[in-house]
C-alpha positions as YAML, in Angstrom:
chain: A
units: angstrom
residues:
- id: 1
  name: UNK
  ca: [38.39, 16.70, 142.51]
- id: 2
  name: UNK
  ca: [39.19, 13.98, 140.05]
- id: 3
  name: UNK
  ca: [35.89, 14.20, 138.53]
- id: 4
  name: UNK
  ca: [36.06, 17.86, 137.84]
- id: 5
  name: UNK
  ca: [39.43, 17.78, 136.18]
- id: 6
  name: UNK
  ca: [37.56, 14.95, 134.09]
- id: 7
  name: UNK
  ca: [34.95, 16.99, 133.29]
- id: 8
  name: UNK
  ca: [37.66, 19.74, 132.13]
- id: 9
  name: UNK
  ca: [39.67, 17.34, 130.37]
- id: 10
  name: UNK
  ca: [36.28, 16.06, 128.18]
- id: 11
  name: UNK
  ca: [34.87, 19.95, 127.71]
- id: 12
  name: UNK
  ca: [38.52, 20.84, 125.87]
- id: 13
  name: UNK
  ca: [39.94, 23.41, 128.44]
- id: 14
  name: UNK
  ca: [43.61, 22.41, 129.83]
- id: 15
  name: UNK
  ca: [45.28, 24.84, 131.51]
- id: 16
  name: UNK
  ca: [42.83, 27.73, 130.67]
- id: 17
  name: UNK
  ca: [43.26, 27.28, 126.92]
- id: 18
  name: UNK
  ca: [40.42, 25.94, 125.17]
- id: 19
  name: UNK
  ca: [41.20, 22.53, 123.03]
- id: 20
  name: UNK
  ca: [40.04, 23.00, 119.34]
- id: 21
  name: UNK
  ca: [38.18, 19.98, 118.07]
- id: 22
  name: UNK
  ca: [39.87, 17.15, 116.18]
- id: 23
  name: UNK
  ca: [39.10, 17.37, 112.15]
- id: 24
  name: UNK
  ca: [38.32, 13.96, 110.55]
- id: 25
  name: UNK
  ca: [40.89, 13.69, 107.49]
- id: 26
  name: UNK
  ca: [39.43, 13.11, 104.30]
- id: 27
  name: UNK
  ca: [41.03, 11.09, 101.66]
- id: 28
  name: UNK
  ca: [42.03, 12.31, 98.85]
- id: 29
  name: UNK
  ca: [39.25, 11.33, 95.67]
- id: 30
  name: UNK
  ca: [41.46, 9.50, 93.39]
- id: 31
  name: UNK
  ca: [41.09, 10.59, 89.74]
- id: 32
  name: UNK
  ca: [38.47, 8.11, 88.85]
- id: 33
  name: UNK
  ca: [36.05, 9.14, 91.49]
- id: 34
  name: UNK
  ca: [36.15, 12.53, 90.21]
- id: 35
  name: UNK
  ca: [35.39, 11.64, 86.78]
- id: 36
  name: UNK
  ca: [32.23, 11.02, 85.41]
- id: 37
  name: UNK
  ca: [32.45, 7.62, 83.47]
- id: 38
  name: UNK
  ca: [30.60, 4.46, 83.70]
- id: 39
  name: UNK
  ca: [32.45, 2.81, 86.40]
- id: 40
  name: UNK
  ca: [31.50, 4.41, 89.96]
- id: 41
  name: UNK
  ca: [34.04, 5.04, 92.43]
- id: 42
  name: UNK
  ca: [33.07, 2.08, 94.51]
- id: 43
  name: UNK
  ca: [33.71, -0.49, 91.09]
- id: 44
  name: UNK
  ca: [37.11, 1.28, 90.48]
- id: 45
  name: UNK
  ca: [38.06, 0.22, 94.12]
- id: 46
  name: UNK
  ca: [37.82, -3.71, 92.64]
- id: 47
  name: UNK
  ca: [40.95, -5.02, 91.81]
- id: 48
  name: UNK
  ca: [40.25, -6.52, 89.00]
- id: 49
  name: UNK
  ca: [38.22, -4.06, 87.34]
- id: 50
  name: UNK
  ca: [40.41, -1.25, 87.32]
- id: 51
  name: UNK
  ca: [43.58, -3.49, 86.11]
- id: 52
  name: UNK
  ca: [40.93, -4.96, 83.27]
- id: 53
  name: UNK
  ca: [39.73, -1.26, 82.32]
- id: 54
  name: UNK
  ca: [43.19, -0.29, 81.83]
- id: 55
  name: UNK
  ca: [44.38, -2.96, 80.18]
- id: 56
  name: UNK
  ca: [41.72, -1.80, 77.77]
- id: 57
  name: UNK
  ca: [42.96, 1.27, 77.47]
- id: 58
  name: UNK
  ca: [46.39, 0.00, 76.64]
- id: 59
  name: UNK
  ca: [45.23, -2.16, 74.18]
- id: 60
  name: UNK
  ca: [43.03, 0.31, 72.22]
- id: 61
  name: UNK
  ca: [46.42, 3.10, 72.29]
- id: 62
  name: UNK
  ca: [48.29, -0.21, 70.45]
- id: 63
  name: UNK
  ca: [45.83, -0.46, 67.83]
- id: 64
  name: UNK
  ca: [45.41, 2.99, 67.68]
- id: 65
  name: UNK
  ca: [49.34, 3.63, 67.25]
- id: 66
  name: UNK
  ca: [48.93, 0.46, 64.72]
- id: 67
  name: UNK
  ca: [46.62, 2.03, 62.59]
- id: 68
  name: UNK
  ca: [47.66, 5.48, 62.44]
- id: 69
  name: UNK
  ca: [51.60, 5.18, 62.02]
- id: 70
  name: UNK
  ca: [51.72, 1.67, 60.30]
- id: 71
  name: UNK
  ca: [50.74, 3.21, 56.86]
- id: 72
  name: UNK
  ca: [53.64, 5.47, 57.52]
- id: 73
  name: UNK
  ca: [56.31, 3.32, 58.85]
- id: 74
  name: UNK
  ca: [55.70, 0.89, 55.81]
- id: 75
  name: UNK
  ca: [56.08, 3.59, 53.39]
- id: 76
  name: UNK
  ca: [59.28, 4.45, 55.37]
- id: 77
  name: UNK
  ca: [60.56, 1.11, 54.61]
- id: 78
  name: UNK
  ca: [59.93, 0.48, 51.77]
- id: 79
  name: UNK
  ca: [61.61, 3.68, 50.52]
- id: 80
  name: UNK
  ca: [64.89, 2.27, 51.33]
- id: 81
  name: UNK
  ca: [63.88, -1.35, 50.29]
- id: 82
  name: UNK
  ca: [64.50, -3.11, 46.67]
- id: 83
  name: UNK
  ca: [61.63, -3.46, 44.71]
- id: 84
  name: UNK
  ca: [61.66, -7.40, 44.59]
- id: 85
  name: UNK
  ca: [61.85, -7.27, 48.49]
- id: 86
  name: UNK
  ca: [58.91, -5.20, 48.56]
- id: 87
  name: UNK
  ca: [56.84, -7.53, 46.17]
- id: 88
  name: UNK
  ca: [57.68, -10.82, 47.83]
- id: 89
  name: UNK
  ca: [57.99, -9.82, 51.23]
- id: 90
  name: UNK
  ca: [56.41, -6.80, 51.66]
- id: 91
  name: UNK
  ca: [56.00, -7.23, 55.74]
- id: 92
  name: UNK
  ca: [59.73, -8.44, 56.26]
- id: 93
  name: UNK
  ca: [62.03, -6.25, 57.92]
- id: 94
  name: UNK
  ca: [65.21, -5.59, 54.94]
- id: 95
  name: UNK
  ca: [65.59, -9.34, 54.08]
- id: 96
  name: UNK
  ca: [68.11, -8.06, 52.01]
- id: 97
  name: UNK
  ca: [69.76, -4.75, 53.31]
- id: 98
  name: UNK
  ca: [68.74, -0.90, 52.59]
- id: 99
  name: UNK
  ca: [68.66, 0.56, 49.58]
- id: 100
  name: UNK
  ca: [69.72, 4.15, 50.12]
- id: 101
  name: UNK
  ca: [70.07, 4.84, 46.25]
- id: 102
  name: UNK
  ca: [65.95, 5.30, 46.02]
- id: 103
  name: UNK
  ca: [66.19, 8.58, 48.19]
- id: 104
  name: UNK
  ca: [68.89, 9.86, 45.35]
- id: 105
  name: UNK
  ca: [67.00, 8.84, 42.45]
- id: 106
  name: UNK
  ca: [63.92, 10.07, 43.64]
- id: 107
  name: UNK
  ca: [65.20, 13.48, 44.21]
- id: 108
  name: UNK
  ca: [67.56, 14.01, 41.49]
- id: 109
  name: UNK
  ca: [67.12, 11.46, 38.41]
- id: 110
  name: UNK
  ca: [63.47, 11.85, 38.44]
- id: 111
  name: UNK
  ca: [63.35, 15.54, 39.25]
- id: 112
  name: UNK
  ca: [61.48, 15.44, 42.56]
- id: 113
  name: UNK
  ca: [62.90, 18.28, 43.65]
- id: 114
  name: UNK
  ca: [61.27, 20.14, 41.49]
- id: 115
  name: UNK
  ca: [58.19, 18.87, 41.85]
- id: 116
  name: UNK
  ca: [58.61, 19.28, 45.78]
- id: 117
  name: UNK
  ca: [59.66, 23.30, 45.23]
- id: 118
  name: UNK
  ca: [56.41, 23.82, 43.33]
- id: 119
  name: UNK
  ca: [54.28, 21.84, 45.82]
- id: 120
  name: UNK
  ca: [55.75, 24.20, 48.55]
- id: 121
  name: UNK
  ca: [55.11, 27.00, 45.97]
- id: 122
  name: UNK
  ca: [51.38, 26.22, 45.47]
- id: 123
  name: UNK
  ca: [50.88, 25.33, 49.53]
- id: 124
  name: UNK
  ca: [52.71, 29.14, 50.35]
- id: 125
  name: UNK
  ca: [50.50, 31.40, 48.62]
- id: 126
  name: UNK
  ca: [47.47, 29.29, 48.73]
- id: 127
  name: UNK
  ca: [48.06, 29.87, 52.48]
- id: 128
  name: UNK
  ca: [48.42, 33.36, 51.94]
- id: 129
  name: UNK
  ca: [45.58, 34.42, 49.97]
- id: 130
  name: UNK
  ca: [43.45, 32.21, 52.50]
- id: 131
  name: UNK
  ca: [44.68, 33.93, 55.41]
- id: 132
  name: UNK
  ca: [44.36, 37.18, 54.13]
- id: 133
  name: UNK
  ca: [40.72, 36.43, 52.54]
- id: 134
  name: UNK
  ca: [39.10, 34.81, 55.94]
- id: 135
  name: UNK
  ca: [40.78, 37.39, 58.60]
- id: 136
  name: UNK
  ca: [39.37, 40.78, 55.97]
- id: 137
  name: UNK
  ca: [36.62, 39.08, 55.84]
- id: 138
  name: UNK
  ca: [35.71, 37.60, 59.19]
- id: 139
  name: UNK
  ca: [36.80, 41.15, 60.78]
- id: 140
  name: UNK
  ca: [34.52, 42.96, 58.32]
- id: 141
  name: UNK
  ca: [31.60, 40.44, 59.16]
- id: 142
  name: UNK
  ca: [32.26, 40.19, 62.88]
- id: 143
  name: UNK
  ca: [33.51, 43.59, 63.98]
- id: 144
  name: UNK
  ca: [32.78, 46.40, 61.71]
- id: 145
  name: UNK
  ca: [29.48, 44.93, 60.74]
- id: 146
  name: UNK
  ca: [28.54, 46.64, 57.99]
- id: 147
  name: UNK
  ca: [24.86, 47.39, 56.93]
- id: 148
  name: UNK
  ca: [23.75, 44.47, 54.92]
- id: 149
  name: UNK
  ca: [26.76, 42.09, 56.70]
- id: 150
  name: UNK
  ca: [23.90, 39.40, 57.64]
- id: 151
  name: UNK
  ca: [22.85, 39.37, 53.93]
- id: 152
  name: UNK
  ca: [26.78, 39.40, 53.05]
- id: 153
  name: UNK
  ca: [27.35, 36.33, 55.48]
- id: 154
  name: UNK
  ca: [24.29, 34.47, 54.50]
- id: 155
  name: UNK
  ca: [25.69, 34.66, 51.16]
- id: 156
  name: UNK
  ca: [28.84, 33.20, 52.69]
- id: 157
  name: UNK
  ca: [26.95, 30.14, 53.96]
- id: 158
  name: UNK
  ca: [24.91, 29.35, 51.31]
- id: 159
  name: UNK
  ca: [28.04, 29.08, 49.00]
- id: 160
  name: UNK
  ca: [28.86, 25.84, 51.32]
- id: 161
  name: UNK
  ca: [26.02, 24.15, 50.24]
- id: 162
  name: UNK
  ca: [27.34, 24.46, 46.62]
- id: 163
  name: UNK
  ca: [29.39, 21.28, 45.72]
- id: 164
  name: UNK
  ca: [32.75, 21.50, 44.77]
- id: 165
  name: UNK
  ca: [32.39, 20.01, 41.20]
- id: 166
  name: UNK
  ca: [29.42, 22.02, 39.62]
- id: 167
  name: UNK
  ca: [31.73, 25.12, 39.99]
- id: 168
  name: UNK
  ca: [34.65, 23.59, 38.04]
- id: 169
  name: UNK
  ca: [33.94, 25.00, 34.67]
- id: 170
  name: UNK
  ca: [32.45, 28.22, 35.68]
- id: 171
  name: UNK
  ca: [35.80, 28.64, 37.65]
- id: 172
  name: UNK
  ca: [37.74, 27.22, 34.65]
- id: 173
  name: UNK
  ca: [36.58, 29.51, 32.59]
- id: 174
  name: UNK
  ca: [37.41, 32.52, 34.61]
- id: 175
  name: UNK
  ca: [40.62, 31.52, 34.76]
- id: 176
  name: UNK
  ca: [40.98, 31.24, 31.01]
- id: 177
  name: UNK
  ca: [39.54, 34.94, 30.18]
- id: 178
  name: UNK
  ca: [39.52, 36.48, 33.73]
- id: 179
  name: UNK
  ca: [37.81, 39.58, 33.87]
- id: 180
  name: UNK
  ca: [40.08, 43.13, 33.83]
- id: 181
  name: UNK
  ca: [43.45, 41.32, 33.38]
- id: 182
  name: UNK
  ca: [42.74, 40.00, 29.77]
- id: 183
  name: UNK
  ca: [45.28, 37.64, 29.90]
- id: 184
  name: UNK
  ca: [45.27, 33.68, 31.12]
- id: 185
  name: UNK
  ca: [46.20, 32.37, 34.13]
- id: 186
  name: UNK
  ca: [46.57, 28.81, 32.82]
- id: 187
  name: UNK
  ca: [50.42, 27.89, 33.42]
- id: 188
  name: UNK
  ca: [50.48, 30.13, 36.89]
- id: 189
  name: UNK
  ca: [50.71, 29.41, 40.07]
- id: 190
  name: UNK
  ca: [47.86, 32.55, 40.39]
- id: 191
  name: UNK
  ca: [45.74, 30.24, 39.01]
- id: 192
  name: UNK
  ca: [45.75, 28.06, 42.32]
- id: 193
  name: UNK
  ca: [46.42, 30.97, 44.60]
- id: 194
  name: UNK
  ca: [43.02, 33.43, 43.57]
- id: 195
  name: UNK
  ca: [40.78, 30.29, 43.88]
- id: 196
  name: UNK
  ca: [42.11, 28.96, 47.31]
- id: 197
  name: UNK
  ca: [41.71, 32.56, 48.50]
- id: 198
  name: UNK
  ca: [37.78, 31.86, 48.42]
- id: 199
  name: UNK
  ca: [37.06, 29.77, 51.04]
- id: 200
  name: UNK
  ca: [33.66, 30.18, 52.69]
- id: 201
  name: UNK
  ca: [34.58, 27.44, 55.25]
- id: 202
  name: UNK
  ca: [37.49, 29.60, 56.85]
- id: 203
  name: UNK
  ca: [35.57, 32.89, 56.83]
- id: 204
  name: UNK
  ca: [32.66, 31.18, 58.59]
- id: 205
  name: UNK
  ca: [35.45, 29.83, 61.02]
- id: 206
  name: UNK
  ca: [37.04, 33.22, 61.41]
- id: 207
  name: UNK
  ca: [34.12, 35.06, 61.91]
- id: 208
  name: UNK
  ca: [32.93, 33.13, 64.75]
- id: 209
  name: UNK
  ca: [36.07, 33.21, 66.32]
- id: 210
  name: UNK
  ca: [36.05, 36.87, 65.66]
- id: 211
  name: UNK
  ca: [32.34, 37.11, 67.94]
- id: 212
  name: UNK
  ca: [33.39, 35.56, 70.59]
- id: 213
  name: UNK
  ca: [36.53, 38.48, 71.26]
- id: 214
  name: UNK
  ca: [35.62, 40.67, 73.85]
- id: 215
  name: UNK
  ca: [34.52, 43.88, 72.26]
- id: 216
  name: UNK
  ca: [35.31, 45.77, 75.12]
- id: 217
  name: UNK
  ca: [39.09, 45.98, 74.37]
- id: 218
  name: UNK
  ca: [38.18, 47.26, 70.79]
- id: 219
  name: UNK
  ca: [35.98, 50.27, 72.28]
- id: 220
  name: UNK
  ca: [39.21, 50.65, 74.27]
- id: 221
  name: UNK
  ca: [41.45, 50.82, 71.10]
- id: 222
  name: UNK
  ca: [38.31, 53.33, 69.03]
- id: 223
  name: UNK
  ca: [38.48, 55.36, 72.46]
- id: 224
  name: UNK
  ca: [42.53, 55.30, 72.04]
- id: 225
  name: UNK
  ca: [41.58, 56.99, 68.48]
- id: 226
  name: UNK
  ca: [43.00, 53.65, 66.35]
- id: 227
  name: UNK
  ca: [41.34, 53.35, 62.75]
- id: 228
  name: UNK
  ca: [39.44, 50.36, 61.64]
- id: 229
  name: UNK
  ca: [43.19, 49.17, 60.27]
- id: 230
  name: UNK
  ca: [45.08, 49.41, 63.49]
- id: 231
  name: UNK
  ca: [42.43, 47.71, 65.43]
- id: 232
  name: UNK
  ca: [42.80, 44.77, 63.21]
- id: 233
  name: UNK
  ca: [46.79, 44.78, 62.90]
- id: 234
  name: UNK
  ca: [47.75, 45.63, 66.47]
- id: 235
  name: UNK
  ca: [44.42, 44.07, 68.19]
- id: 236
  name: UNK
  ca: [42.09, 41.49, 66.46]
- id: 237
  name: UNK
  ca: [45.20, 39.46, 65.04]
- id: 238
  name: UNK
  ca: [47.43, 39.43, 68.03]
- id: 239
  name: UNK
  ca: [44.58, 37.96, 69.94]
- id: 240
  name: UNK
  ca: [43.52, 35.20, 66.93]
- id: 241
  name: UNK
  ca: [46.60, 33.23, 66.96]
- id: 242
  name: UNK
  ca: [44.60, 30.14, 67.82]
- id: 243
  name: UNK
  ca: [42.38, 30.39, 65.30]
- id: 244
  name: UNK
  ca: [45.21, 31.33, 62.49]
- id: 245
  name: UNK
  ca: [46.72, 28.08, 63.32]
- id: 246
  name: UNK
  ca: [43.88, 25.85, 62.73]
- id: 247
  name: UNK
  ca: [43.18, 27.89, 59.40]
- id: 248
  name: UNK
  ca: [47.06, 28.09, 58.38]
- id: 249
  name: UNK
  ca: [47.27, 24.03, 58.96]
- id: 250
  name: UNK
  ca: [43.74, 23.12, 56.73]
- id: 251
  name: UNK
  ca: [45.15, 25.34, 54.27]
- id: 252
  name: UNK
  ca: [48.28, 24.02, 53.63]
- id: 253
  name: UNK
  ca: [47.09, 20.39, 54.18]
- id: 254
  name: UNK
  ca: [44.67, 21.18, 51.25]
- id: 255
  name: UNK
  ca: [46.77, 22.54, 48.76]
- id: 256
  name: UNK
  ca: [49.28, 19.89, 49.32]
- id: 257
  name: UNK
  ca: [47.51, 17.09, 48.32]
- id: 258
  name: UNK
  ca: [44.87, 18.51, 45.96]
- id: 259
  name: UNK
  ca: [45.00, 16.92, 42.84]
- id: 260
  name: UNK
  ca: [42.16, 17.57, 40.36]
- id: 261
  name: UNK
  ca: [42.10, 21.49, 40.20]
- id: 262
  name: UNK
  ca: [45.85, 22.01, 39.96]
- id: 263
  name: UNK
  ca: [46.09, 19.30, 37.07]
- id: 264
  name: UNK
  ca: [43.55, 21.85, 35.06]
- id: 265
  name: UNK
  ca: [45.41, 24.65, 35.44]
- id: 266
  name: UNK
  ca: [48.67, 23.96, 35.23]
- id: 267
  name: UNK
  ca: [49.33, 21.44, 32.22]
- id: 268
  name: UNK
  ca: [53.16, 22.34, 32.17]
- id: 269
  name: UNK
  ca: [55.16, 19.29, 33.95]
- id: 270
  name: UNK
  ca: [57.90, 22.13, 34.79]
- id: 271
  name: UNK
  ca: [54.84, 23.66, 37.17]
- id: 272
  name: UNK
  ca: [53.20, 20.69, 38.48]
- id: 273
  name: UNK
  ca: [53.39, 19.93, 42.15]
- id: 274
  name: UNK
  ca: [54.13, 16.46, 43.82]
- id: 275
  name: UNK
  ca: [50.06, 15.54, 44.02]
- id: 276
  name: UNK
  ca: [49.59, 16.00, 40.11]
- id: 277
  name: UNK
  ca: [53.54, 14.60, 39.03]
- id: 278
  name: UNK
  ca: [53.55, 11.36, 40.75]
- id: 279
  name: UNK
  ca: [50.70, 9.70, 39.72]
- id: 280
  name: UNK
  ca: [51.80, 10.26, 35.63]
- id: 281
  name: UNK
  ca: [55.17, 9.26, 36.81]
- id: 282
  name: UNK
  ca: [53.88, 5.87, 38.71]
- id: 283
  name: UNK
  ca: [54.20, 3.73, 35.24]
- id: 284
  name: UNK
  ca: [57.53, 5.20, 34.10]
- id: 285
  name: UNK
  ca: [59.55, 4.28, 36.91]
- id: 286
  name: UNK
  ca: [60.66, 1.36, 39.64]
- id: 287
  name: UNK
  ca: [57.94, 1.13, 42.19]
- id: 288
  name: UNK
  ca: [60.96, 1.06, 44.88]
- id: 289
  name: UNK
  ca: [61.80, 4.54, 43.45]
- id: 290
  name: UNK
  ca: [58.47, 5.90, 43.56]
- id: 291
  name: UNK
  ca: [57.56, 4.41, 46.98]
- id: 292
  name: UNK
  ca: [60.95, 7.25, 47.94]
- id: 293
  name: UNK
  ca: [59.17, 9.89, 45.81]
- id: 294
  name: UNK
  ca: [55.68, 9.35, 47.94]
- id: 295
  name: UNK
  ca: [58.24, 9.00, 51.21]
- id: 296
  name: UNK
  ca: [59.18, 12.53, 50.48]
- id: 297
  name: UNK
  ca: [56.13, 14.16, 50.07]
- id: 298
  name: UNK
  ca: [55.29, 13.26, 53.16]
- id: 299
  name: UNK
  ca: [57.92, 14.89, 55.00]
- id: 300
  name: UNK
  ca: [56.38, 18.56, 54.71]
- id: 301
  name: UNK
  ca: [52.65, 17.26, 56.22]
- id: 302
  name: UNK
  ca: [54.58, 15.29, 59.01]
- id: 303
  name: UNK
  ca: [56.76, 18.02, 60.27]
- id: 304
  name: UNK
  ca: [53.89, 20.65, 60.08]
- id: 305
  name: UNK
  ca: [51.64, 18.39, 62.33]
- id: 306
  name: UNK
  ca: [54.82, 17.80, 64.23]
- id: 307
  name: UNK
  ca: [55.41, 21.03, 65.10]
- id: 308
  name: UNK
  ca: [51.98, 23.02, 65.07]
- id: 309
  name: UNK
  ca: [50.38, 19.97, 67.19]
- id: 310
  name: UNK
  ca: [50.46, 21.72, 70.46]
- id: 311
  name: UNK
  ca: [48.50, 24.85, 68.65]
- id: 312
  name: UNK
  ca: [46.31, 22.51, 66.85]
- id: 313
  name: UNK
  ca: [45.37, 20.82, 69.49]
- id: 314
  name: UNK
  ca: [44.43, 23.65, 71.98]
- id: 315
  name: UNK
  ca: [42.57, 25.69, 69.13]
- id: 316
  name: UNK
  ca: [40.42, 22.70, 67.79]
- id: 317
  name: UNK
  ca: [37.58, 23.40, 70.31]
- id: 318
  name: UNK
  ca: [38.10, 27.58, 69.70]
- id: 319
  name: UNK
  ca: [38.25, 27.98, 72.77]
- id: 320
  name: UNK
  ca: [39.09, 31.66, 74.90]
- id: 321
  name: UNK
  ca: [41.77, 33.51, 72.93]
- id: 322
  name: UNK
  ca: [42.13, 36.18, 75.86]
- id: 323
  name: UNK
  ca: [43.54, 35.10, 79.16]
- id: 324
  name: UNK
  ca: [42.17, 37.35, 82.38]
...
């Protein structure tokens, strides 16, 4: 009798109820086993390697921090430092006090501010006539697809392999006489705007962000009965926001610190942004003073990255614009 309740105890039947078999738990993979890397699971189980591998990693974010923010924390500084601090201790933390003053006299005796209202000028519509240029263009290219759009985009590509420089003086030129207006642009901010506007870069950009939309919502919207305009306002944009970012931070990036075209064009001091006024006015005042001049036209770059980082960051690989 003993043996066959034994035998009923071992086969997993108690009291007519069969016994379900015991799973063996698995442990949880720690993150490092399921990443690929050069250390295998079993080496990230050492001791030592895994605190000397992130040590590593600590030390490299330092210098990394270091590198990338020292520049800017200097500059900081030494806005609100004396000059003679500056030149004899240029590392040393206020040896004596903050100079507040430069911040004033940068903005108002020296006229930054209106060098800093033009910059923002020159960035604004240079923005705009880029956007406007690479989504038309990029929606033509990508969805309406005209007849001869290859020829039209292999146009596109080929101006990239044009330098920059060897179109200065035809592009000077047309800004001098342009065609159908008969009157100079030199002295305008139209002068920037119209040639930031033609960018093959962002239209190549666009456009390929453009092909990978599914085109079975826009057969959707033609089947709806919306026109060629109302599938790009109400549809294609909506869905591009990533993209828009990434073109909408290059663009105003660019046109803030471009130097060379925008002292061609615009010769008046009265017009001149930040990137062309500072450098004439490096010999004419205190280097203190101008260190608060180059402190503040780096607040605009800063607080753009600051707060479009999270949208920069996602669209840098272009990845899925549609969710679903």
């Amino acid at each position: 009798m003993n043996v066959l309740t034994d035998e009923i105890e071992n086969s997993g039947v108690a009291g007519g109820s069969p016994k379900r078999p015991r799973r063996r738990r698995r442990d949880k993979p720690s993150p490092e086993s399921t990443d690929r890397s050069i250390l295998s699971p079993s080496d990230w189980r050492r001791r030592n390697i895994r605190w000397t591998n992130r040590t590593l990693h600590i030390v490299l974010l330092i210098v990394l921090i270091l590198v990338g923010l020292g520049p800017l924390l200097w500059l900081a500084k030494s806005a609100i430092t004396p000059t003679i601090d500056t030149l004899q201790t240029p590392m040393a933390l206020f040896p004596h006090g903050v100079d507040w003053a430069n911040l004033s006299t940068a903005w108002s005796t020296v006229h930054i501010d209106v060098q800093f209202m033009n910059t923002i000028w020159v960035a604004a519509g240079s923005w705009f006539c880029q956007i406007v240029v690479a989504t038309t263009a990029g929606y033509a290219l990508s969805v309406l697809r005209p007849k001869y759009g290859n020829v039209l985009y292999g146009l596109v590509l080929g101006t990239l392999f044009v330098p920059a420089v060897v179109l200065l003086v035809p592009l000077y030129l047309t800004i001098l006489n342009p065609p159908l207006i008969g009157t100079s642009l030199i002295n305008s901010f139209w002068a920037v705007w119209l040639p930031a506007g033609a960018n093959a870069f962002n239209v190549v950009l666009v456009k390929r962000f453009f092909d990978a939309l599914p085109r079975e919502v826009f057969e959707a919207a033609r089947t709806d009965g919306a026109g060629p305009f109302r599938l790009f306002w109400s549809i294609v944009l909506p869905m591009s926001k990533p993209i828009l970012g990434v073109v909408s931070v290059f663009a105003i990036i660019a046109a803030w610190k471009d130097y060379l075209w925008p002292s061609l064009v615009l010769r008046d001091p009265g017009l001149q942004p930040l990137s062309v006024r500072l450098p004439l006015l490096q010999s004419a005042i205190e280097l203190d003073v101008f260190l608060a001049a180059l402190a503040i036209s780096t607040l605009i770059p800063i607080a753009l990255f600051l707060v479009f980082q999270g949208l920069f960051l996602r669209s840098a690989g272009l990845g899925g614009a549609v969710k679903g």
